[in-house]
C-alpha positions in Angstrom: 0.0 0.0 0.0 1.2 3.9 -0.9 1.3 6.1 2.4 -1.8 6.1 4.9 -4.2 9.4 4.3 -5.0 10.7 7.7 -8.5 12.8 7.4 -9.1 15.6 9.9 -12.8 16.0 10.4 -15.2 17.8 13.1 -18.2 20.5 13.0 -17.1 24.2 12.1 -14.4 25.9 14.5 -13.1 23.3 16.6 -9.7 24.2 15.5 -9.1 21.4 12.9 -7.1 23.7 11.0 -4.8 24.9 13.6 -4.1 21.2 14.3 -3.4 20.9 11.0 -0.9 23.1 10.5 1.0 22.6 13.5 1.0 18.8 12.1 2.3 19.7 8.8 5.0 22.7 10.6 3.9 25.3 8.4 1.0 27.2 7.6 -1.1 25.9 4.7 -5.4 26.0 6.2 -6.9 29.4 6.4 -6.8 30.1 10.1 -9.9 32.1 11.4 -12.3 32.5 13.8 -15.2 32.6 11.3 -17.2 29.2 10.9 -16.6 28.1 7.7 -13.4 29.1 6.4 -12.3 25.9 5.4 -14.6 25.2 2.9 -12.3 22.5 0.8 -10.0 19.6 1.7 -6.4 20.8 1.5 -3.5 18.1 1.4 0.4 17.9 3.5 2.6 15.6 4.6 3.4 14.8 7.7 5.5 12.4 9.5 6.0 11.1 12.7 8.4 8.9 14.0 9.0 6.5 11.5 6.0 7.0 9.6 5.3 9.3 6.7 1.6 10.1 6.0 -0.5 12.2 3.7 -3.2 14.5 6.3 -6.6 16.0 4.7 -7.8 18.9 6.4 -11.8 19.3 5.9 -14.3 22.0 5.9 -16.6 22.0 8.7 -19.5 19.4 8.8 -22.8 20.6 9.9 -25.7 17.7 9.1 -28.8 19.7 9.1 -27.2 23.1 7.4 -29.6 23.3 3.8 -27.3 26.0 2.5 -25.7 25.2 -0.7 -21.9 25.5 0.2 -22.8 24.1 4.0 -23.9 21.4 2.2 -21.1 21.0 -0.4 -18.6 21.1 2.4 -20.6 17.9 3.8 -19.6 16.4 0.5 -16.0 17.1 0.8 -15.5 15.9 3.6 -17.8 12.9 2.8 -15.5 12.2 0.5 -12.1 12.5 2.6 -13.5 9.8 4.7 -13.7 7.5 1.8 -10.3 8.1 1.1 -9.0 8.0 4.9 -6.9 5.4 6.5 -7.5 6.8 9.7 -10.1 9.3 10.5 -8.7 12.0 13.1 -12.4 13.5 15.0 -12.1 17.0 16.6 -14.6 18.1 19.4 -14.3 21.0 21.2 -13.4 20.5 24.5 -14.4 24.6 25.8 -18.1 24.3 24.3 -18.7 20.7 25.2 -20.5 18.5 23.5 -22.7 19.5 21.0 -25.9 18.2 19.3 -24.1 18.5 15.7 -21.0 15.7 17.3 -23.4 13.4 17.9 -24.5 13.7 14.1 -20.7 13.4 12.7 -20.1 10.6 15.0 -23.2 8.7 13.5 -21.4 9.8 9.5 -17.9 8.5 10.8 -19.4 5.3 12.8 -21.2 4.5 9.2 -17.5 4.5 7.5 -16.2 1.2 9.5 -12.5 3.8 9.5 -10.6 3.7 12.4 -11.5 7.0 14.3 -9.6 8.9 17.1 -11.1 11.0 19.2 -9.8 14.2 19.7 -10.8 16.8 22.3 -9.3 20.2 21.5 -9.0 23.4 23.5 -7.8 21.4 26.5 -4.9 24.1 27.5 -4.2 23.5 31.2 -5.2 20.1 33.7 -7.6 21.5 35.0 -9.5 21.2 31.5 -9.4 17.7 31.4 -12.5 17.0 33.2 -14.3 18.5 30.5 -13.1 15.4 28.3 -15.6 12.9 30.2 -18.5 13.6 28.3 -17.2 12.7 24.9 -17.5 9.0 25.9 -21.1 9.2 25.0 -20.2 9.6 21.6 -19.2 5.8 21.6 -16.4 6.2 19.6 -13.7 5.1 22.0 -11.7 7.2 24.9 -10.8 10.5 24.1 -7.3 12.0 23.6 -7.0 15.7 25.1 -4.7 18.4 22.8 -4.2 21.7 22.9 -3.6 22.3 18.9 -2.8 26.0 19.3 0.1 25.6 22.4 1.1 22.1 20.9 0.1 20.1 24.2 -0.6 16.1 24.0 0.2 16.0 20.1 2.9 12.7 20.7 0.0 11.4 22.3 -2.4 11.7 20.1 0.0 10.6 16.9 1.1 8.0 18.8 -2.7 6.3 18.4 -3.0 7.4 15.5 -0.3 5.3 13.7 -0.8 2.6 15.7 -4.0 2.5 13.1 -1.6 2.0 10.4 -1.7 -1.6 9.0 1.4 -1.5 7.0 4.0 1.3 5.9 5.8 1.6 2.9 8.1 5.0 2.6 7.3 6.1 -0.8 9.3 8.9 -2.9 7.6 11.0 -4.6 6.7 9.5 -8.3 9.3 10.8 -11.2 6.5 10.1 -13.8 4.0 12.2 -11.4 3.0 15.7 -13.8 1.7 18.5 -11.0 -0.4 20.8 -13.3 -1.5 24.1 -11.5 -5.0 26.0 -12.6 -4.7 29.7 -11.8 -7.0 32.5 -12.8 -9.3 35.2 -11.6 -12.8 33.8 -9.5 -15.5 32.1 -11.6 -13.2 31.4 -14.7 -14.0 27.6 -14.5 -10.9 25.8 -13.1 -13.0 23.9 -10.9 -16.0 22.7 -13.0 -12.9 21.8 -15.6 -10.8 19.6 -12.8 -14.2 17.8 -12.4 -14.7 17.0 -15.9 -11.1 15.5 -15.9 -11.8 13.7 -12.3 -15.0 12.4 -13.6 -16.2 13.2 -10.0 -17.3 16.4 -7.8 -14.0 16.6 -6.2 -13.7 20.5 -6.1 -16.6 22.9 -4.8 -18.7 24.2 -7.9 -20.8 27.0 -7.0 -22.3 30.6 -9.1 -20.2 32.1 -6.1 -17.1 33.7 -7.7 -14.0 32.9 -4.8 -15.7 29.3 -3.6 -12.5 27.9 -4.2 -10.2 29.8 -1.3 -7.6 27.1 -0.7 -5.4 25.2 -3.2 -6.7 21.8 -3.7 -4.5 18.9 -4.4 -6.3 15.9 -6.6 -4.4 12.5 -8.0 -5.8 11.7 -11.7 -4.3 8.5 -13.0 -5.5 7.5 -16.9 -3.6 5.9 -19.8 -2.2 9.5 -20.4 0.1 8.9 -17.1 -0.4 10.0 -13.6 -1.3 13.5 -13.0 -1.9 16.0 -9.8 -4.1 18.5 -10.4 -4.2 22.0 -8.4 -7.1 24.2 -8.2 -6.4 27.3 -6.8 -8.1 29.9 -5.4 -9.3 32.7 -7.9 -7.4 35.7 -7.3 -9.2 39.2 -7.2 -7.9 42.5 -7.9 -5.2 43.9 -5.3 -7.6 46.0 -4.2 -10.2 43.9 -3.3 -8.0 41.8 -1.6 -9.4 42.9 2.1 -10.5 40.1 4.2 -7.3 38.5 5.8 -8.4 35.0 3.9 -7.9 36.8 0.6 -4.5 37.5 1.4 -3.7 34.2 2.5 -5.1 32.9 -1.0 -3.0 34.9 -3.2 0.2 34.0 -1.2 -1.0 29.8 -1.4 -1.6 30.5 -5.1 1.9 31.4 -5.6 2.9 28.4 -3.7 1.0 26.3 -6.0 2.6 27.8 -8.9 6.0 26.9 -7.1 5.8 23.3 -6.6 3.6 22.8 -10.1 5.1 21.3 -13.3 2.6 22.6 -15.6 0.8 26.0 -14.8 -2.3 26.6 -16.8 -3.8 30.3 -16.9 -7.5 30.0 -16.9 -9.4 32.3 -18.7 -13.0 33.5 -19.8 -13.7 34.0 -23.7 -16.8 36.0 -22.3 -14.0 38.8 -20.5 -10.4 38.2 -22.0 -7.3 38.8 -20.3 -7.2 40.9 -17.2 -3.8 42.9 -15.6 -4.0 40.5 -12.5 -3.8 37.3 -14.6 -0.9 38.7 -16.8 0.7 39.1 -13.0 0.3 35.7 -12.3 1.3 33.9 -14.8 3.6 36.3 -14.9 5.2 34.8 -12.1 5.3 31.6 -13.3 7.5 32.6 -16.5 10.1 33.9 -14.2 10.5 30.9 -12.4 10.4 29.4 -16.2 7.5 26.7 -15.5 6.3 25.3 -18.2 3.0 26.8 -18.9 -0.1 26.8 -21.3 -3.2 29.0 -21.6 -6.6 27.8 -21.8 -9.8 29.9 -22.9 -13.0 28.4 -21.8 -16.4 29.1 -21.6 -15.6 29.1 -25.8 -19.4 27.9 -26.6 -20.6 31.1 -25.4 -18.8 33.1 -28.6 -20.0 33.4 -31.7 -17.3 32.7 -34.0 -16.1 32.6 -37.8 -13.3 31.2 -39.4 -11.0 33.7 -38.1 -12.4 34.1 -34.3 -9.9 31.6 -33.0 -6.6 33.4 -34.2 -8.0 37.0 -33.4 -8.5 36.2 -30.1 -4.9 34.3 -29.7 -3.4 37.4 -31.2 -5.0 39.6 -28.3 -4.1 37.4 -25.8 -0.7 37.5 -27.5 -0.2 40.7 -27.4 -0.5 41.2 -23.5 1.3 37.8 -23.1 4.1 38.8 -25.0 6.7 37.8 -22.7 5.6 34.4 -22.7 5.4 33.8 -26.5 6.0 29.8 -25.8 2.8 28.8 -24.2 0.2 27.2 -26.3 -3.6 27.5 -26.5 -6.5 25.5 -26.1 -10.1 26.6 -26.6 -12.3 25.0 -24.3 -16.2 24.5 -22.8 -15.7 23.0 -19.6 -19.6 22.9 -19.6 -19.8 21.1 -22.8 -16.9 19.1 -22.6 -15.5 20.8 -25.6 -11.8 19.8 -26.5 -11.2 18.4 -22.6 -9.9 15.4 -24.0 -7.2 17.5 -25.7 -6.4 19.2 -22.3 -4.2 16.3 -20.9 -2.4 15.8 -24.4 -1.1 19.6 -24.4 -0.8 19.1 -20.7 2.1 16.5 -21.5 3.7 18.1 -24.3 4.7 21.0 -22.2 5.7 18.5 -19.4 8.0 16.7 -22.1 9.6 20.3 -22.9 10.0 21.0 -19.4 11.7 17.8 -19.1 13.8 17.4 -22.0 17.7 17.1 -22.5 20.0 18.5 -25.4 23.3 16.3 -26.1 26.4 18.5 -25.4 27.7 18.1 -28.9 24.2 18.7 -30.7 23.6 21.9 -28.5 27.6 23.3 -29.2 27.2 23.0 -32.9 23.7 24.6 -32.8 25.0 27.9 -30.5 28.4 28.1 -32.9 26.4 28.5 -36.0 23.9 30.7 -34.2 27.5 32.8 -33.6 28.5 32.1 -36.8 25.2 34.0 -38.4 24.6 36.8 -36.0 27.8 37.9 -33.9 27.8 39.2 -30.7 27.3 43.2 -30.0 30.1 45.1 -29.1 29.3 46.2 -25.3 31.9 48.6 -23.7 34.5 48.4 -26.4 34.4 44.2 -26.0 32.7 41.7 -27.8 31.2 38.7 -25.4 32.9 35.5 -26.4 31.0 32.1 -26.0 33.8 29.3 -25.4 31.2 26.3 -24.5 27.6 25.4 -23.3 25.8 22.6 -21.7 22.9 22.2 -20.0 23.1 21.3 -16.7 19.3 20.2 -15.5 15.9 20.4 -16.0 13.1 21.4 -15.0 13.2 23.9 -16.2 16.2 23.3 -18.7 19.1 25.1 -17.7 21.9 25.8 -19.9 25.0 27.6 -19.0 27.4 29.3 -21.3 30.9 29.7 -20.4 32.2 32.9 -22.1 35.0 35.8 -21.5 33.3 38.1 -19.7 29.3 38.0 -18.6 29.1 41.7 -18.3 29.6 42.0 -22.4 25.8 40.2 -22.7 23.5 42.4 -24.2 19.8 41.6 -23.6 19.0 41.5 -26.9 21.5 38.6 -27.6 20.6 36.4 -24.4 17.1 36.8 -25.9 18.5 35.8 -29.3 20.7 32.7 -28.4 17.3 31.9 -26.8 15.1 32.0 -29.3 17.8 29.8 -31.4 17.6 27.7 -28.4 13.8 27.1 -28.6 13.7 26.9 -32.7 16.3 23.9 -33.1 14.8 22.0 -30.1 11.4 22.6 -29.6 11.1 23.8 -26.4 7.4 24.6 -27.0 5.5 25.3 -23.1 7.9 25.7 -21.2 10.8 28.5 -19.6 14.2 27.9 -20.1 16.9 29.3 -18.6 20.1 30.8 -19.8 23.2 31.0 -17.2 26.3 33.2 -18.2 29.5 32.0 -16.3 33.5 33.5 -16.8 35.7 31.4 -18.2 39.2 32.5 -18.8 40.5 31.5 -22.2 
């Protein structure tokens, strides 16, 4: 078996998030006193011990709640229960017990999981009488934490690995593409991870910004093994107010940063806005590979030439980034989805690929050959080697007489020689200039 999934369930605000991120020693759930905030499973490992586990941190479950994201949230964490080895069930032990933990216990007794019982808020001995009660859940003795001061955590591990069956320390998978979906709110990059899933693993709502953390899913098909990310859609700087805006943005970078594949989201219906040229932005300077994907296409009306007018004005503010490809989507339809993963890997493979040394030296001398180097400060750059050096983006470094002679206009040049003898179609590449003496 892969590693055990440890799912972190309880009603809204018993400070399943807080546990979470002291588990996973940094800080990944929105953190707030508002019920609700955690409205989607997020994902982190965690280890302890010996043992190396994946935790899923849930929105809040609240049975008889009719409300259409109350009620999606139910569904989420529905469905991290499924997936659970263990099931991890915060109470909270300051309120007591409540009507609505005698309703989740009923859900998590109905999943035949392992459960441990967790009373939270427990901060000083004195507290612990307040754990007695809990026994009338019937789901075994409770263990009493303190998630925010860190208290009775070994504890509380301890039984919770002592759950686990069978352990097998797994690297992370080299064939494993991590595609992230960025864009503004209500753009589609949830309803579009569902159509690839197959299942209603993200939150779909008419509610632009139901999506506020980034969500991890596995997809395996016979294209290979994929994660998908669905971030949070970012707003305009300055409607970034409420303190779980800001902590969206910032994950949204993150996701960009430990992605493969980033793919910019956007609506045919509004084009291309200054905030999503930002972040994508920031994925071409950390040179992932990236592609761009226009949905809600079914809701143009279109002639022959619709399709290249609109790539040119995309172009045009994406410039800089004159490598990505397009697709033009209907995630609603299921329009083109099925080309999604196939443009999906041929960025990967760009991202990915490797240049003999001898192929890549001949193809830079005649580059030199045809086009010399500028003459910067009386001196003229000379280029003695290259090689490429990883990937990942790929990385080549060039070995010349002094890096100061570079002009811009000729790193962009060896570049774009670079990308038209190898193909380097999706992705960044970067350019290193090192001194060599001759």
């Amino acid at each position: 078996m892969g590693k055990p999934i440890v799912a972190i369930v309880g009603r809204p605000n018993v400070g399943k998030s807080t546990l979470f991120n002291k588990l996973a020693g940094r800080r990944i759930s929105i953190v707030e006193d508002t019920p609700g905030v955690t409205r989607d499973r997020v994902y982190a490992e965690a280890e302890w011990l010996k043992y190396n586990f994946t935790m899923i941190d849930t929105g809040g479950i609240e049975p008889e709640s009719e409300d259409v994201i109350i009620s999606q949230m139910r569904r989420q964490a529905q469905i991290a229960i499924e997936t659970a080895s263990v099931i991890v069930f915060i109470v909270d032990g300051k309120e007591g017990l409540a009507a609505a933990d005698r309703e989740v216990a009923q859900m998590l007794r109905k999943s035949k999981k392992p459960i441990v019982l967790v009373v939270n808020k427990i901060d000083s001995l004195k507290d612990e009488d307040n754990a007695y009660e809990f026994y009338n859940l019937g789901i075994g003795d409770p263990i009493t934490i303190s998630a925010a001061q860190g208290l009775g955590l070994g504890d509380m591990l301890d039984r919770v690995v002592s759950h686990f069956d069978e352990i097998l320390d797994e690297e992370e998978e080299e064939d494993l593409i991590k595609i992230a979906f960025v864009g503004k709110p209500n753009v589609g990059k949830s309803s579009l991870i569902n159509k690839l899933l197959g299942e209603d693993r993200v939150i779909v709502s008419d509610v632009p910004g139901t999506t506020r953390d980034a969500i991890d899913s596995y997809l395996e098909t016979e294209e290979g093994k994929f994660l998908l990310i669905d971030t949070a859609g970012l707003r305009r700087k300055s409607k970034v107010k409420e303190e779980i805006e800001r902590y969206s943005v910032i994950r949204t970078y993150a996701a960009i940063e430990r992605a493969d594949v980033c793919i910019l989201m956007l609506d045919a219906t509004q084009g291309i806005t200054d905030q999503d040229e930002k972040i994508i932005g920031y994925a071409h300077e950390i040179n992932k590979a990236i592609m761009v994907i226009v949905n809600k296409w079914d809701l143009i009306e279109k002639d022959t030439k619709t399709m290249n007018e609109f790539t040119k004005s995309i172009g045009r503010s994406l410039s800089f980034m004159s490598y990505a490809p397009y697709l033009f989507i209907s995630a609603k339809t299921g329009q083109r989805i099925h080309k999604v993963l196939d443009m999906v890997k041929e960025c990967h493979g760009s991202y990915t690929k490797r240049v003999k040394t001898g192929v890549l030296n001949d193809v830079i001398s005649k580059a030199v050959m045809m086009k010399e180097p500028p003459v910067v400060a009386n001196r003229r750059l000379k280029i003695y080697y290259v090689t490429q050096t990883g990937v990942k983006p790929p990385t080549f470094v060039f070995f010349v007489n002094d890096p100061q002679n570079l002009h811009f206009s000729y790193e962009r040049y060896l570049e774009n020689q670079l990308r038209e003898n190898f193909e380097f179609k999706g992705t960044g590449i970067k350019l290193e200039f090192r001194e060599r003496k001759e």
